[in-house]
C-alpha positions in Angstrom: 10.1 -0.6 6.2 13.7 -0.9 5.4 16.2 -2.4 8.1 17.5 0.7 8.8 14.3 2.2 9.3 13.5 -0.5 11.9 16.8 0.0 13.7 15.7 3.9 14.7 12.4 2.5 15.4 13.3 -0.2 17.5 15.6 2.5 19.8 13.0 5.4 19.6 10.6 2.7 21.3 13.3 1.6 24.2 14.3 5.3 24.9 9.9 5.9 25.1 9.0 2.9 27.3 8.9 2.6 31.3 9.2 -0.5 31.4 11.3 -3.7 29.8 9.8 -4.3 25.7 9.8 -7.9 24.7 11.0 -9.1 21.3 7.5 -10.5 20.6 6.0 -6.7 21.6 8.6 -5.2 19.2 7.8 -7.4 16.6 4.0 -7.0 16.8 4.5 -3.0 16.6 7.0 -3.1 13.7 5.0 -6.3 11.6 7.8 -8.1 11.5 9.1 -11.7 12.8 10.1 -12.1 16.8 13.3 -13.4 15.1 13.6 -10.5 12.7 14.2 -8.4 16.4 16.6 -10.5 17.6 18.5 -9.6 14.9 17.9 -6.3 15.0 18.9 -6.1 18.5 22.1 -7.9 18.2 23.1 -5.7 15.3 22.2 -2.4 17.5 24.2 -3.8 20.4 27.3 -4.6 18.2 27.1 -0.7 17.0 27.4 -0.3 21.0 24.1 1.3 21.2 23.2 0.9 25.1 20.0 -2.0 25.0 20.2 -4.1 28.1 18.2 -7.2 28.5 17.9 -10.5 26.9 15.5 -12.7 25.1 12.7 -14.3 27.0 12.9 -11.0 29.6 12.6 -7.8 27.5 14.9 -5.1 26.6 15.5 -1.8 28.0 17.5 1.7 26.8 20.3 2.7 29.3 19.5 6.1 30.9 21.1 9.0 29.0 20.8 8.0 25.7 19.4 10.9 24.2 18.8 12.2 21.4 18.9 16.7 21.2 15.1 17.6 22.0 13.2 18.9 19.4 13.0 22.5 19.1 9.2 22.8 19.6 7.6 25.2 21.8 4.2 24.4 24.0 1.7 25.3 21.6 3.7 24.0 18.7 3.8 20.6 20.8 -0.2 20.8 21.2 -0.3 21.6 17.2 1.3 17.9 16.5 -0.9 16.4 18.6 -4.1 17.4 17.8 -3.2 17.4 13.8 -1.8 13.6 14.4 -4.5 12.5 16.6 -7.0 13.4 13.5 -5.3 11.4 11.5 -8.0 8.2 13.1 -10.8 9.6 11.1 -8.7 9.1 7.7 -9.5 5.1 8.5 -6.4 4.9 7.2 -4.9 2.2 10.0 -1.1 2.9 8.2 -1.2 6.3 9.1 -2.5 6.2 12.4 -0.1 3.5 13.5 2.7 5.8 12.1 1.1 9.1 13.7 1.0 6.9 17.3 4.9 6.2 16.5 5.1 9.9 16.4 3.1 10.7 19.2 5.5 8.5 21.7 8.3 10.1 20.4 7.5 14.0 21.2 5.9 12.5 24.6 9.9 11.0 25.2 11.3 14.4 24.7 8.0 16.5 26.3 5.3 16.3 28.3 2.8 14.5 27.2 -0.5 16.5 25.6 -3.3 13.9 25.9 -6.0 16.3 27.4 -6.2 17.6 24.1 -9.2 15.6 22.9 -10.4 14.6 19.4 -13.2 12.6 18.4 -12.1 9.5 16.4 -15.4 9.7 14.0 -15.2 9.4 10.6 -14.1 7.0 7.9 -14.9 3.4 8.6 -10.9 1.6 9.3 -9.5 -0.4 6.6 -9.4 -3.4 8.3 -8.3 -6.0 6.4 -10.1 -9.0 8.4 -13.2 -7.7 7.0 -12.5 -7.5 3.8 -11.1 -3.6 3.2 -8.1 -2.8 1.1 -5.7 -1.2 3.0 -5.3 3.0 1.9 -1.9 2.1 2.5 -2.0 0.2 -0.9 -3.0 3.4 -3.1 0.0 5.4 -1.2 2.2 2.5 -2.2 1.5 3.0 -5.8 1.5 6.4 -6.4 4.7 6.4 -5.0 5.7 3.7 -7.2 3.7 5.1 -10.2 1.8 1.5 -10.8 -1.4 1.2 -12.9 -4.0 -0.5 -10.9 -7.1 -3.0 -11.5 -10.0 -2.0 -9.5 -13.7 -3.4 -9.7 -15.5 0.1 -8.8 -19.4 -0.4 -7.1 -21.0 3.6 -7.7 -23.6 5.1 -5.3 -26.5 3.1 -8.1 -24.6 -0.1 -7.5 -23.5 -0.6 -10.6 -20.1 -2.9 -10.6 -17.5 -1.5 -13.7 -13.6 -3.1 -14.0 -11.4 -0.2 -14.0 -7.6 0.1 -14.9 -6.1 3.6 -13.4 -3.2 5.4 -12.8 -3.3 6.3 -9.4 -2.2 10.1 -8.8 -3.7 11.4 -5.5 -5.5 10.3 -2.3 -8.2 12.6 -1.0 -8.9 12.9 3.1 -12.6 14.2 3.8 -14.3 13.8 6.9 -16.3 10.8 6.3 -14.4 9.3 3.3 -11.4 8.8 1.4 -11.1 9.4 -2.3 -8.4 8.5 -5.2 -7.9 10.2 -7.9 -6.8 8.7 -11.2 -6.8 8.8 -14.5 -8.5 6.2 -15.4 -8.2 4.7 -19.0 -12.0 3.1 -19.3 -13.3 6.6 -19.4 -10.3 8.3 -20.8 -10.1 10.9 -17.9 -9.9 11.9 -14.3 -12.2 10.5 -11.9 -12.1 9.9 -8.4 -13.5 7.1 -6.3 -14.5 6.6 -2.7 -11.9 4.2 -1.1 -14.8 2.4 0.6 -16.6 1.4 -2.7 -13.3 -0.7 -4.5 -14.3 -4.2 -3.4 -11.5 -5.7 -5.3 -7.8 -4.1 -6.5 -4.8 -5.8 -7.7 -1.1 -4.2 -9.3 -1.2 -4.8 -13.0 2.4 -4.9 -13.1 2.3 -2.2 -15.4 4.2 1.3 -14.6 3.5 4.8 -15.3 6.8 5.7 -14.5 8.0 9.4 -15.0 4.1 10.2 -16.0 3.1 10.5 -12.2 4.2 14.1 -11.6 2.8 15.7 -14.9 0.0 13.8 -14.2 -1.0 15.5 -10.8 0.1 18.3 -12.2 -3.1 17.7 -14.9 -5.1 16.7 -12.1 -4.4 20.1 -10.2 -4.8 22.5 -12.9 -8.2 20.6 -13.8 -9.0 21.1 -9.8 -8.9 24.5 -10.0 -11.0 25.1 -12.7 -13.7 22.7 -12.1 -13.9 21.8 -8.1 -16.6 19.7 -8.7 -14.4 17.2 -10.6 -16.3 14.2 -12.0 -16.1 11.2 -9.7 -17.9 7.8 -10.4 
């Protein structure tokens, strides 16, 4: 997350909250160090942005600083909610943390919609205490177009050492899939989320090959749903 990134997150927290945010409750939300807020709160308060309080006590957002509400109507409002509230059966814990961030801010400008109801069951989280990759990871390098070294475990259990370059990530219900071209097999192939024990950035880019790539992946997708996966 880039600083200035933080900044709007850090006041799009104080305008949400009812009561006085610590530094330490900041940092925990925003993964960073209780020092890295102190900072961030000094800088917001020298760019006169109205945050009262002080270290040790908690912060707060003086009344009437507002952003314009967003133009959403009722059922546009319910929409969000429910579409951002499925996001916890991706077991993607990036997104769902993002999607609560989200959440708070439409309840700050709206009343909240939390009697709309949906089941949390699906894919297992990526928790990283026991042992999952974070999804996050793939995002990260399709975006940056990285090759990555994954040790693959198939539905027969049998282990293979893949090198790939990463195009797409794939939501079902009860699983997450990546698609890649991956340069053992000299192909697509996609691969449950929850079957690469191991993954590491080769350091190697594909850089520039990512679009044309998907675009491959795509056209191959529409001929053949039932795209090869491993």
């Amino acid at each position: 997350m880039s600083r200035s990134t933080r900044l709007f997150e850090i006041i799009q927290m104080l305008r949400a909250a009812d009561a006085p945010v610590t530094a330490d409750q900041l940092a925990e939300k925003l993964e960073v160090s209780t020092r890295t807020v102190y900072r961030d709160i000094a800088e917001l308060q020298a760019q006169r942005t109205p945050i009262e309080g002080e270290a040790g006590v908690g912060y707060l957002m003086r009344r009437g600083y507002d952003l314009p509400p967003l133009n959403f109507d009722a059922e546009e409002v319910e929409a969000l909610w429910v579409g951002l509230s499925m996001l916890a059966r991706t077991g993607d814990s990036h997104l769902q943390r993002a999607a609560r961030r989200i959440c708070d801010k439409i309840d700050a400008l709206h009343c909240p919609a939390d009697w709309l109801q949906v089941s949390t069951w699906g894919a297992p989280v990526d928790d990283p205490a026991k042992g999952c990759i974070p999804v996050a990871s793939y995002r990260e390098a399709i975006r940056a177009e990285q090759k990555l070294r994954i040790t693959y475990v198939n539905g027969a259990g049998e282990r293979s050492e893949r090198v790939i370059r990463p195009v797409a990530l794939i939501y079902h219900i009860e699983c997450t899939m990546l698609a890649g071209w991956c340069e053992l097999r000299g192909g697509f192939r996609h691969f449950r989320t929850d079957r690469i024990w191991a993954c590491e950035d080769t350091g190697q880019s594909f850089r520039g090959q990512g679009s044309s790539l998907r675009d491959l992946w795509n056209e191959q997708e529409g001929k053949d749903p039932a795209a090869q996966t491993v």
